[in-house]
C-alpha positions in Angstrom: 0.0 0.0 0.0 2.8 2.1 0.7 4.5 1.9 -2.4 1.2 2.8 -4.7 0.9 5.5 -2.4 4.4 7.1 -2.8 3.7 6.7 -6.4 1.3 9.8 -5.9 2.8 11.8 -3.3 5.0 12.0 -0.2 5.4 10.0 3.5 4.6 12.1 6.3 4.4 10.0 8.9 4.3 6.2 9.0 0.9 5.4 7.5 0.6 9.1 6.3 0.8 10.4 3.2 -0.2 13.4 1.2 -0.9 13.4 -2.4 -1.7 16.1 -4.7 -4.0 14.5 -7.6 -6.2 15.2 -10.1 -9.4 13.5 -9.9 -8.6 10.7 -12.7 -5.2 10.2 -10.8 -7.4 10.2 -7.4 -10.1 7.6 -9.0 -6.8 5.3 -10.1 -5.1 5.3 -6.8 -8.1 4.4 -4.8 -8.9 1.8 -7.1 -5.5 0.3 -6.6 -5.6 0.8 -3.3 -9.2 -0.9 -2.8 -7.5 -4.4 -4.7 -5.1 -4.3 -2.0 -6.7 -3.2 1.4 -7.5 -5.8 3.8 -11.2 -4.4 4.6 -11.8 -6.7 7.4 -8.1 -5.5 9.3 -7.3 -2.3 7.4 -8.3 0.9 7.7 -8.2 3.5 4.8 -9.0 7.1 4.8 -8.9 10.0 2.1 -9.1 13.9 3.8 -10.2 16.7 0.6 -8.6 19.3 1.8 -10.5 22.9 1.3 -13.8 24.2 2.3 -16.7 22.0 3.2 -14.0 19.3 4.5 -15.9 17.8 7.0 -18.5 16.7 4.1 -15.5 15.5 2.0 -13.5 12.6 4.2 -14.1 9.0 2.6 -13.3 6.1 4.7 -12.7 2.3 3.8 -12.4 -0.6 5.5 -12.4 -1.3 9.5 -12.9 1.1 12.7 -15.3 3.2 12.3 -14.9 7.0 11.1 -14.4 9.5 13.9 -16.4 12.6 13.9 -14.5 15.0 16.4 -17.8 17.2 16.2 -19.7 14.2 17.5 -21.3 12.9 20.8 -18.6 12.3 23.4 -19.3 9.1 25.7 -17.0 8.1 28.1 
């Protein structure tokens, strides 16, 4: 996952990466990335950076997504 990921941007952090794409290189690397993802074990996320971001976070796979704007139970 890694490697298909530095193919479209930069490490920055362990299992962090940013990528600048355009939307046909966005819809290739998700692709790729959904053939390889373990959904069951893995957890993959994809922030759109800009305004309206909260409407524009995508999430694959396990874990659910966090809203920090949610309901707080502890």
């Amino acid at each position: 996952m890694a490697k298909q990921c530095q193919n479209y941007g930069q490490r920055v952090q362990n299992s962090v990466f940013e990528c600048l794409v355009d939307p046909v290189q966005f819809a290739q690397l998700k692709k790729n990335l959904e053939q390889i993802i373990e959904p069951e074990e893995d957890s993959l996320r994809f922030y759109f950076l800009g305004k309206n971001w909260k409407n524009r976070v995508e999430h694959i796979g396990a874990k659910p997504t966090y809203d920090p704007e949610g309901v707080l139970t502890i």
